[in-house]
C-alpha positions as CSV (number, residue, x, y, z in Angstrom):
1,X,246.7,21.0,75.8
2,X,243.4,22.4,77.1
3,X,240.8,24.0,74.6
4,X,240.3,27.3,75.1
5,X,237.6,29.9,75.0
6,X,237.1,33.8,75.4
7,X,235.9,34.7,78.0
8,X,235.5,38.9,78.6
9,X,234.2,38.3,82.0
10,X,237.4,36.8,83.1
11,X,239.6,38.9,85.9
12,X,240.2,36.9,88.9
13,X,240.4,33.4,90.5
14,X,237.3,32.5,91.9
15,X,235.0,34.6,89.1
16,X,231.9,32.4,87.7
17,X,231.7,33.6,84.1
18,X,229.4,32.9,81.4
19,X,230.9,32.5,77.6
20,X,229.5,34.3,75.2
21,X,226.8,32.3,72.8
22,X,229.3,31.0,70.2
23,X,231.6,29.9,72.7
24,X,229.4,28.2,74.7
25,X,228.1,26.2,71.5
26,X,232.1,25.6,70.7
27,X,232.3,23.6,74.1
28,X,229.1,21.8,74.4
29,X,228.1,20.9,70.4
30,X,231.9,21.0,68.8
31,X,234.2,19.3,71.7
32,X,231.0,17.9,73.4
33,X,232.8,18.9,77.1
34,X,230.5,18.6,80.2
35,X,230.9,19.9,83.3
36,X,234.2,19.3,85.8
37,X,236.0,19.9,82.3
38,X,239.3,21.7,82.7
39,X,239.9,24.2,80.1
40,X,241.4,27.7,79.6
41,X,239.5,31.3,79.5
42,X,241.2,34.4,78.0
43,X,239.8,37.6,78.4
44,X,240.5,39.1,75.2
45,X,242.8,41.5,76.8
46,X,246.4,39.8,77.7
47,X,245.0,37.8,81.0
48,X,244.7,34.0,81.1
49,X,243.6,31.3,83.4
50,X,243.1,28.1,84.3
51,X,238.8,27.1,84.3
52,X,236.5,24.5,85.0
53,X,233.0,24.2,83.3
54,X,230.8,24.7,86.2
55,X,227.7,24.7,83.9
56,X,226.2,23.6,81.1
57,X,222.5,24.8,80.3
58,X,220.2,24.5,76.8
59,X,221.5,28.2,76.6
60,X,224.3,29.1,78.7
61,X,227.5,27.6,79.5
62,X,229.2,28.9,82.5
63,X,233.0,28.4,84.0
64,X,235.1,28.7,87.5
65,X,238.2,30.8,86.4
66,X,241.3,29.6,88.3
67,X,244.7,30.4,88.1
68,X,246.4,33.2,86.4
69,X,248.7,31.6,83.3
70,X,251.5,32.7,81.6
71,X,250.2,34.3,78.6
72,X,251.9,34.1,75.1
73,X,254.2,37.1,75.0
74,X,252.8,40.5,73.0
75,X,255.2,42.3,70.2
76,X,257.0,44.8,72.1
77,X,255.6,47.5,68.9
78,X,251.9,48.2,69.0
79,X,251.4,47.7,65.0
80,X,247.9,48.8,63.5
81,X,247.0,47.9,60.2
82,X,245.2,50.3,58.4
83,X,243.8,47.8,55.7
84,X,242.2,48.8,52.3
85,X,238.5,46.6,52.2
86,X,239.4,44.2,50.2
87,X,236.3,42.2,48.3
88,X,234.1,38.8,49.7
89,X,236.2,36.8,51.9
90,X,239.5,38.1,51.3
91,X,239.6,40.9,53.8
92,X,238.5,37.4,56.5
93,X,242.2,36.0,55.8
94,X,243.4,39.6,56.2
95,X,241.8,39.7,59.9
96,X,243.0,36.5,60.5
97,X,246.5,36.5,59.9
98,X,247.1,39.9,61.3
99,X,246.0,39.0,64.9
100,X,248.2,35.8,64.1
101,X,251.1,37.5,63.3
102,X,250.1,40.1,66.7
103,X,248.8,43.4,65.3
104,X,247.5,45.5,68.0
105,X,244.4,47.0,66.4
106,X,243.0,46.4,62.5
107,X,241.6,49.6,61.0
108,X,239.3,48.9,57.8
109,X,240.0,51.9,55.2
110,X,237.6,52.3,52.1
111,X,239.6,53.9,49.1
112,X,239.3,55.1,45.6
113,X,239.6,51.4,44.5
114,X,237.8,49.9,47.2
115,X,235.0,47.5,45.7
116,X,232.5,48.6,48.6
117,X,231.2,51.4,50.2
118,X,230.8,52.5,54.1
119,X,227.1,51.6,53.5
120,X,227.3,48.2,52.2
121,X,229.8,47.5,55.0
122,X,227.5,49.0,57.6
123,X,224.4,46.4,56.5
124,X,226.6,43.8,56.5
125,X,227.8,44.4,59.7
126,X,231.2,43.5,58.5
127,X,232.7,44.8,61.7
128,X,231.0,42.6,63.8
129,X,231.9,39.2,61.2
130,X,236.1,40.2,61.1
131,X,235.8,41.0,65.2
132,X,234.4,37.5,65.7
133,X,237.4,36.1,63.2
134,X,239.3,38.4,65.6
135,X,238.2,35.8,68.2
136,X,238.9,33.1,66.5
137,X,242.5,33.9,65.5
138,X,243.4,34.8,68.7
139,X,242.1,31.4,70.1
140,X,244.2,29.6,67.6
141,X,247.0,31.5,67.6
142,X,247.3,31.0,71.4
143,X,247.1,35.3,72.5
144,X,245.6,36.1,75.3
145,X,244.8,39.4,73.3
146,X,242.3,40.3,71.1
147,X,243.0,43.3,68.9
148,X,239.6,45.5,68.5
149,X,238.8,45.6,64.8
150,X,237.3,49.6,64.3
151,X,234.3,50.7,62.6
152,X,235.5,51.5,58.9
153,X,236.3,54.8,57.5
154,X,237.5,56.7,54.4
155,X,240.7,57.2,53.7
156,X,240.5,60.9,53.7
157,X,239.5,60.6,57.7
158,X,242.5,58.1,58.3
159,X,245.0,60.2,56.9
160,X,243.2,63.0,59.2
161,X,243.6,60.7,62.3
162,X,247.0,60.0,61.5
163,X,247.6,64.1,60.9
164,X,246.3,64.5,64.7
165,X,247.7,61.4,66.2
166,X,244.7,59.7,66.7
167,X,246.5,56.8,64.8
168,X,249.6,55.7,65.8
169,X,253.5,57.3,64.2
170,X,255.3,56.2,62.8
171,X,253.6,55.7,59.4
172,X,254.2,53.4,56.7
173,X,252.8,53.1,53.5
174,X,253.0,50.0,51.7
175,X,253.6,51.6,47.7
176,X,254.8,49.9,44.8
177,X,258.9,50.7,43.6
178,X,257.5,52.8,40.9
179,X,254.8,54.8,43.1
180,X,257.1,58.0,44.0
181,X,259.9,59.4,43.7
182,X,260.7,59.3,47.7
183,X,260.3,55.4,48.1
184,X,262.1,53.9,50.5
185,X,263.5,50.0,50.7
186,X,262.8,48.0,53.9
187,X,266.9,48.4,54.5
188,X,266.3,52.2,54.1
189,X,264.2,52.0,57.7
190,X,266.1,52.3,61.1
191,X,266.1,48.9,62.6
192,X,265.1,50.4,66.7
193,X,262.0,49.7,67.0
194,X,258.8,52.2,67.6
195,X,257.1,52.0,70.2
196,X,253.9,51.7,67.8
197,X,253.1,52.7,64.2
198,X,250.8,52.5,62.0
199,X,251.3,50.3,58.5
200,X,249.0,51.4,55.5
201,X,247.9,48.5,53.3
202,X,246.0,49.4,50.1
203,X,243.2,47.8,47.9
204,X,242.9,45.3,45.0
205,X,244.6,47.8,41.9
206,X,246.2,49.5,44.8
207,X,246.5,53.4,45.8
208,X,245.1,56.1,43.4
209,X,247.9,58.8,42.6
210,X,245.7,61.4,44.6
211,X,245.8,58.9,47.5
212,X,249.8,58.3,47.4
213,X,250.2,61.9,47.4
214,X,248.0,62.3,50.7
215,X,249.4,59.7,52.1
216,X,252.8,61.1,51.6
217,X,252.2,63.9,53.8
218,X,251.6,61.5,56.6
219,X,253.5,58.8,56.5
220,X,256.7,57.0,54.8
221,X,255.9,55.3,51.6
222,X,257.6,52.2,51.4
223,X,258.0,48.8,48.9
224,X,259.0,45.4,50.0
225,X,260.6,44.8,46.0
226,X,260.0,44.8,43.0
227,X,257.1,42.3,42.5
228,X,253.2,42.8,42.7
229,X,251.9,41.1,45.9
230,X,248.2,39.6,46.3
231,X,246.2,42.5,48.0
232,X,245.2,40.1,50.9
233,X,248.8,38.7,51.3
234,X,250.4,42.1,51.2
235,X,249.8,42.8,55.2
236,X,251.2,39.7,56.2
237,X,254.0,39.9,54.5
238,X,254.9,43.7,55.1
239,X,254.4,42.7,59.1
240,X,256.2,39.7,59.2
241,X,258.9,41.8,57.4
242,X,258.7,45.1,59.6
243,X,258.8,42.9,62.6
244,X,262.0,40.9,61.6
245,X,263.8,44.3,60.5
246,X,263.0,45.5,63.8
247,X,264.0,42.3,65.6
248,X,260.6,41.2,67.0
249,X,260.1,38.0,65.6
C-alpha cells in the first residue's frame, strides 16, 4: 500500500504539483520519504493517481502525478449532515466519522442549546480545523473525495435554505420517540433511495420545542429507538442506519 497525500493540484498524468504545507511535512518529517518515492495523490474531488516525489525542499515538497486509479466507490445518495456544534473536540469525531462513513457535505448548525456562538466559532476558525480533519478522514478512509465542511450558520437560516432548496430534500430530522406526535420509525421510511437529502443532527440536550416545530415544516422528524444517543455518536449512527435502510452499505 502506498501513503497517500492530497493533492488539489492533481488533474492529469504528467502534472508537477506541489502538496500543500501539512502534507508536505506528512511525507518528509512523519514517513521520512525522499525523492523517486512512489506514492498516491487525490485531489480531494473523486480523482486519484499514481505519483512520484520529484522534490523535496526545506519548504516545499513537490510530485509527478501518474496514472489515473480506481478510486474507492462514492454512496450513490449525496447525504449532508446538518450537525448541531457540539462542544471542545467532540464536533472533531463528528467530522471525522462522517467523511468516513461518505457524507457529501457537513453543515455546522448553531441552535438554542448550542454551547457556542457564530462569533466564537469564527475566531477560532473552527471551519478551517474540521476541513483539515476533512482531509485527514478522507486520507484514511481511502476516498478520493473530500466533502467541503461550510461556514456555520443558525438554525433559523438552515431551515430557510432547506425551505428554498438550497439544502438538499429530502429532510430528516433526527428527534427523540417522545418529540412529536408525527415521528416516524426508520421502517416507516421508503427504502428507494434519494438521490440526496439532507439529515438534521441536533446538540448536546438536543432540539428546543420551538426548533422541532420549525423543523417540522421542513423536513421528516425521525427516531432511531427508544434510547438517548451520545450527541457526537448520533450522526454516525443515524447514517450508517439511513444508508443500510436504503441499501448503500
Amino acid at each position: 500500500m502506498h501513503a497517500r497525500f492530497h493533492a488539489p493540484d492533481a488533474e492529469r498524468d504528467g502534472d508537477i504539483v506541489s502538496l500543500p504545507d501539512e502534507e508536505a511535512q506528512h511525507l518528509t518529517r512523519v514517513l521520512r520519504l525522499k525523492i523517486g518515492a512512489s506514492i498516491r495523490v487525490f485531489n480531494g474531488r473523486g480523482a486519484e493517481f499514481d505519483a512520484v516525489v520529484e522534490h523535496v525542499g526545506k519548504n516545499a515538497v513537490q510530485v509527478r502525478v501518474g496514472h489515473l486509479c480506481n478510486a474507492v466507490p462514492e454512496s450513490r445518495v449525496a447525504v449532508t449532515l446538518a450537525q448541531g456544534v457540539l462542544k471542545a473536540d467532540k464536533m472533531d469525531d463528528v467530522i471525522r466519522d462522517a467523511v468516513m462513513i461518505g457524507v457529501t457535505a457537513i453543515q455546522p448548525v448553531v441552535t438554542a442549546r448550542s454551547e457556542v456562538t457564530l462569533q466564537s466559532l469564527a475566531r477560532g476558525h473552527r471551519q478551517e480545523r474540521w476541513q483539515r480533519i476533512a482531509v485527514s478522514s478522507a486520507k484514511q478512509c481511502g476516498r478520493a473525495v473530500v466533502p467541503p465542511v461550510l461556514e456555520s450558520r443558525l438554525f433559523d437560516s438552515v431551515v430557510a435554505s432547506l425551505q428554498d432548496l438550497a439544502l438538499p430534500q429530502p429532510a430528516l430530522m433526527c428527534v427523540e420517540p417522545s418529540a412529536a406526535a408525527e415521528v416516524l420509525s426508520l421502517t416507516d421510511l421508503d427504502t428507494t433511495a434519494p438521490r440526496q437529502a439532507t439529515v438534521l443532527v441536533g446538540p448536546e440536550g438536543g432540539w428546543t420545542p420551538e426548533e422541532l416545530e420549525k423543523g417540522a415544516a421542513v423536513s421528516r422528524q425521525v427516531t432511531l429507538g427508544a434510547r438517548t444517543l451520545r450527541a457526537d455518536a448520533m450522526p454516525l449512527i443515524a447514517i450508517t442506519a439511513l444508508l443500510m435502510h436504503w441499501r448503500e452499505l
